[in-house]
N, C-alpha and C positions, 0 to 999 in steps of 0.2 A: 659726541654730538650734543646740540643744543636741545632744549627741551622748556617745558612749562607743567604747572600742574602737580609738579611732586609733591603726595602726599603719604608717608609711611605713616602704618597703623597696625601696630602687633607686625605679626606677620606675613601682612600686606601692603603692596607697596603700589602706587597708580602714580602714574606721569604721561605727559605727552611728547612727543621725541617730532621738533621742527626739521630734523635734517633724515635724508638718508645714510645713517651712517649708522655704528657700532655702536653700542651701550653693554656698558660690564655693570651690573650690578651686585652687591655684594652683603653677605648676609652673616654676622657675628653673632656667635651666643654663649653667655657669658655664665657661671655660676658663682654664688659666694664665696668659694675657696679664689677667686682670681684666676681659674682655669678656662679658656675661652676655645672656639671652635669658630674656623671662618671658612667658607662657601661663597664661589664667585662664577655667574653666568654671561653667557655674554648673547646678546641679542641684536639681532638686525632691524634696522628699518627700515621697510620700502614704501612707495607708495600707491603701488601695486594691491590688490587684493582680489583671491579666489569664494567665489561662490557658485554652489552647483545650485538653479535653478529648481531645474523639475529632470523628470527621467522616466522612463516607459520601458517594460520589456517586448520584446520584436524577434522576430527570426526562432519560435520557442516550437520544440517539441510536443508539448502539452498543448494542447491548443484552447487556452484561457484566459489571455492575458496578465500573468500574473507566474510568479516564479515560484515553482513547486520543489516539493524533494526529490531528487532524483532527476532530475530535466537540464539538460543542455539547452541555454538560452542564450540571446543577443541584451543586455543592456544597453539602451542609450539614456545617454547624460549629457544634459546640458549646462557647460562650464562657462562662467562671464569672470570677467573682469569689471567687479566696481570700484576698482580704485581708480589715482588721477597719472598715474605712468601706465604704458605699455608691458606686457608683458614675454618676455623670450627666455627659454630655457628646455629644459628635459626633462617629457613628462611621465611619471609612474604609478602603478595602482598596486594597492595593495586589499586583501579582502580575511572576514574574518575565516574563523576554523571551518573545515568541513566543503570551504566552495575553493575550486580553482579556476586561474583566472587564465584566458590565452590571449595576452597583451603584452605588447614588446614596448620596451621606452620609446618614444619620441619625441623629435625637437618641435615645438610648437611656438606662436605667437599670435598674442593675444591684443587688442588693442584696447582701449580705456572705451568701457560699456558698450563692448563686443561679445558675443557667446560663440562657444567653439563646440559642436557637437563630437562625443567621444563614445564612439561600439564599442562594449564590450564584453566579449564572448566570457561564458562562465558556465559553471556547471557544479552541480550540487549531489553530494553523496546520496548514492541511496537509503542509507541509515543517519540523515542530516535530523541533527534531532535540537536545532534552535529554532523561534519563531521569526526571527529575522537576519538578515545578513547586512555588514559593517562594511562600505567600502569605500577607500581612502586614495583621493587623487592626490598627487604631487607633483609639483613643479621645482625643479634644482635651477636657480639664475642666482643672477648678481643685482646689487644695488645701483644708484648712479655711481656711486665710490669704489664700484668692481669689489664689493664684500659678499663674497658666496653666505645667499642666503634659501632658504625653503618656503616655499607657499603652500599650502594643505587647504582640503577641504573632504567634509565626509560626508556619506549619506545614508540613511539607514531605511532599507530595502525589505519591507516585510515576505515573507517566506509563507504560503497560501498551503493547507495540507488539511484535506477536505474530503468527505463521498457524497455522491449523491448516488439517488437508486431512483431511474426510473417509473413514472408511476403508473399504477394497473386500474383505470379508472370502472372497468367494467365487470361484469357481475361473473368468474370464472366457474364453468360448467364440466372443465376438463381435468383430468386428475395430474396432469402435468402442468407445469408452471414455470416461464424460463424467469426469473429474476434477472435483470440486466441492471449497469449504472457503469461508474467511474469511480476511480481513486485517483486522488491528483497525485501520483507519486509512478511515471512510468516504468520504473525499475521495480518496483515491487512485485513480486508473484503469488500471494496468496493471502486471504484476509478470512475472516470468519463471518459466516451466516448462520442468524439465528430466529429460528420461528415459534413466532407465541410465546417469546421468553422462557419456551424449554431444554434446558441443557441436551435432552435426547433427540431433538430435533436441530443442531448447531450442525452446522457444512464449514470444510474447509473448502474455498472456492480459490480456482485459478483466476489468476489477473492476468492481464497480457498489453502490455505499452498504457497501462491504468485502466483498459476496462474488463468487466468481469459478466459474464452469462452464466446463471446456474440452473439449471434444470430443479423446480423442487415437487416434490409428491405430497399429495394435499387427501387427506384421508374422507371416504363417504359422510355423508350426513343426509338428516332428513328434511333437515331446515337451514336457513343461511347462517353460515358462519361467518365472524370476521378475524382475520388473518393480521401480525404486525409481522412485516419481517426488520430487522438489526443488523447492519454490519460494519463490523468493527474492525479496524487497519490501524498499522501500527509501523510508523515508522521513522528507528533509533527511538528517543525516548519521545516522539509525539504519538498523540492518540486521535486518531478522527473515527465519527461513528455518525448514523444517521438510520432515519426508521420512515418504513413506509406501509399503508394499509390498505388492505384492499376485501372485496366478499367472493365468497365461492360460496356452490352448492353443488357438489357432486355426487352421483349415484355411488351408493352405499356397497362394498363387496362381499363374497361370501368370505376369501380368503385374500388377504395383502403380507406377500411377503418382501421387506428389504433388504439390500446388503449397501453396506457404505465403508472405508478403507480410510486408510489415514495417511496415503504417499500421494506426492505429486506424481505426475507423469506415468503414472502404472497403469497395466491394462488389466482387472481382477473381473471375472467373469460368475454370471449366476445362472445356476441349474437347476430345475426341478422336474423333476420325472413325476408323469402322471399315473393314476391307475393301470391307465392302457400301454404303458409302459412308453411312453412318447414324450422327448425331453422338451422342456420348453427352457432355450436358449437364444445365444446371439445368431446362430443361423436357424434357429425354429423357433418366431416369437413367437407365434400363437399356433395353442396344440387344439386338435379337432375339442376336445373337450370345454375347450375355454379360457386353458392356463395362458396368458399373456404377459410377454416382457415388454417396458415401455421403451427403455434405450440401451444402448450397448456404450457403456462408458469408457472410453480407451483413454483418457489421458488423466487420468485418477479422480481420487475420493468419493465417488458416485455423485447419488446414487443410483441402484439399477431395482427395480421394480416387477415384482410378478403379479397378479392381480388374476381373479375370477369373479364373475357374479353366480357361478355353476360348478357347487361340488357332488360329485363323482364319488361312490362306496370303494373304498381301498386305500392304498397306499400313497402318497405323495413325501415322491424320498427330494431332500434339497441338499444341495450340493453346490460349491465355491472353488472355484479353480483359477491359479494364477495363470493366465494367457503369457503375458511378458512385462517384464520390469523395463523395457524398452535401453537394457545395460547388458553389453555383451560380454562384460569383462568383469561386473561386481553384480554379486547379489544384495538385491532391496530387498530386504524383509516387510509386508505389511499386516497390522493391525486391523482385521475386519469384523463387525457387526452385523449379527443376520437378525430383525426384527419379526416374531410373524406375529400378525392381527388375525385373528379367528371369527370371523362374521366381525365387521366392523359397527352392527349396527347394536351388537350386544354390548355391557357393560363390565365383559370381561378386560384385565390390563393385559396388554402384548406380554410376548415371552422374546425374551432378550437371548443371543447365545454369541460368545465370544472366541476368537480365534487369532491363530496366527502363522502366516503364509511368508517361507522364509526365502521362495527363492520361481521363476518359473516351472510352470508343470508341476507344481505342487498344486494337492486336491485335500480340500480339508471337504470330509463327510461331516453335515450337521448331523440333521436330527431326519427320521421319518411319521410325518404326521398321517395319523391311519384315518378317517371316517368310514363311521356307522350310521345307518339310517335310523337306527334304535337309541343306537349308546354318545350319538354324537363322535366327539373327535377324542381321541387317544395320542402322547406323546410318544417316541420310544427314540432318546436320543440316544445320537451316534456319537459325536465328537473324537472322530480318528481321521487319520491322515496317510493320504500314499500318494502318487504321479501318477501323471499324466501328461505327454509329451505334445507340447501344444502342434507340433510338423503336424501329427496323425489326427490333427481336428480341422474340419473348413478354414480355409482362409477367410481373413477380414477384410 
């Protein structure tokens, strides 16, 4: 074909090509021994040309406008022709790693500064760990000279992977706390919560289609606190995190004790038997005495809550019993934490006790904390373990 404009330089080469037709260009390199190497491409020219305009996502799972990890989405794209021919041929996409595409070829035509809108379904791993996605339309035609040639065009699709946490603008009086928000990432199931930047207050929380509710326990005071809560999602190699503050002032307890687990989906139950020998459990939150459970946590990591403002001379035995791993064929093993606070309002540090629960209807015995009217409270840990067959306890 005829042409204008050549100018080689090093190894660069610009020309203008008048025809639609075929160009071979060809590339020799030579060294001082007289040993030479040659390379020949051949290139088409049409007078056709692809550009995708603009693009929006549509028809999306996450409902944000914007293409998350994890999310089954509709792209649309809008394809023009600015060159001075028509364009006819069969069209294909291609996308980068980690997203698949549900696009079949088809024959299309396009006309000189005409746009063709093009769906296209796509879906992105739940461990998609780029910040954006590569996606590459093609066009397979011919020249006026019947020379099979390719039109391309790409776009690059940024990938949105974010939390947000709802905010608690008002002043919380209750020792219960739901923390709710979003993870843009529907497949995900679980991300961590972390309060007051202390490692022994972190939750492992359930997600579900990206969003997340967690129950949290927020200890007495006498004056206003303020609270930051942190939660951090992780998904493949991205990291989203975000923080939210809020004040509480809640009445102060005589006794707070915790348990918290380390399994999704598990149902780990807490016990404490009072003086009067009256269990305060998931079917007897609250004993005549005062002992109170806030929730009964059935689909894991807690936490579950005992709490009094009224201690009672005697005994108070605690006790942790796995209910059900909600697996009829494998045993979950879970890791559990039992915190107790001793008068919340003294400047004594919780006593921490660690355990682990290999399978349902296992009962891990903590510890039995004694009170005296005189001597205060007495420790006398337990730390052993036997069954208990969850059939022969209330149903849930």
């Amino acid at each position: 074909g005829t042409y204008t404009n050549l100018a080689p330089s090093g190894t660069k080469l610009t020309f203008t090509p008048t025809e639609e037709k075929e160009y071979i260009i060809t590339v020799t390199v030579s060294d001082d021994l007289g040993n030479s190497k040659t390379r020949s491409v051949a290139i088409t020219s049409l007078g056709s040309k692809l550009a995708i305009d603009d693009w929006n996502v549509a028809g999306e799972g996450f409902l944000d406008s914007k293409l998350n990890p994890g999310e089954h989405a509709t792209i649309q794209m809008f394809v023009s022709n600015t060159g001075n021919t028509a364009i006819a041929g069969l069209s294909t996409i291609t996308a980068s790693h980690g997203a698949t595409l549900d696009f079949n070829p088809a024959t299309v035509n396009i006309g000189v500064g005409e746009t063709l809108q093009v769906n296209l379904p796509i879906t992105l791993t739940a461990n998609f760990s780029e910040e954006s996605v590569t996606i590459q339309y093609f066009i397979s035609t011919q020249n006026q000279n019947q020379i099979p040639a390719i039109l391309s065009a790409d776009i690059e699709i940024p990938v949105d992977f974010y939390v947000t946490i709802n905010p608690v603008t008002e002043l919380i009086t209750e020792r219960i706390i739901n923390i709710s928000g979003r993870i843009a990432n529907p497949l995900i199931q679980s991300a961590m919560l972390i309060m007051d930047g202390d490692v022994e207050q972190a939750y492992d929380i359930n997600v579900t289609n990206g969003s997340f509710s967690q129950a949290i326990v927020l200890s007495g005071s006498l004056a206003q606190v303020q609270h930051t809560v942190r939660v951090i999602a992780i998904s493949g190699g991205l990291t989203a995190e975000n923080t939210m503050s809020f004040n509480s002032l809640v009445p102060v307890m005589a006794l707070r004790a915790t348990l918290t687990w380390d399994t999704n989906g598990t149902d780990v139950d807490f016990w404490i038997t009072d003086p009067n020998d009256e269990k305060c459990y998931y079917s007897n939150p609250v004993t005549e005495s005062g002992l109170t459970l806030d929730v009964d946590d059935t689909n894991g990591y807690g936490p579950e809550n005992i709490t009094t403002q009224n201690i009672i001379p005697g005994d108070y035995i605690v006790k942790v019993h796995y209910f059900s791993d909600h697996d009829s064929e494998n045993a979950i093993g879970s890791n559990c934490v039992v915190v107790i606070n001793k008068d919340e309002n003294s400047t004594q540090s919780p006593v921490n006790y660690y355990g682990y629960l290999a399978d349902s209807g296992d009962i891990w015995n903590v510890t039995t904390l004694t009170y005296d009217s005189v001597k205060g409270w007495r420790i006398k840990p337990t730390n052993s373990y036997g069954r208990v067959d969850s059939a022969t306890l209330p149903a849930k």
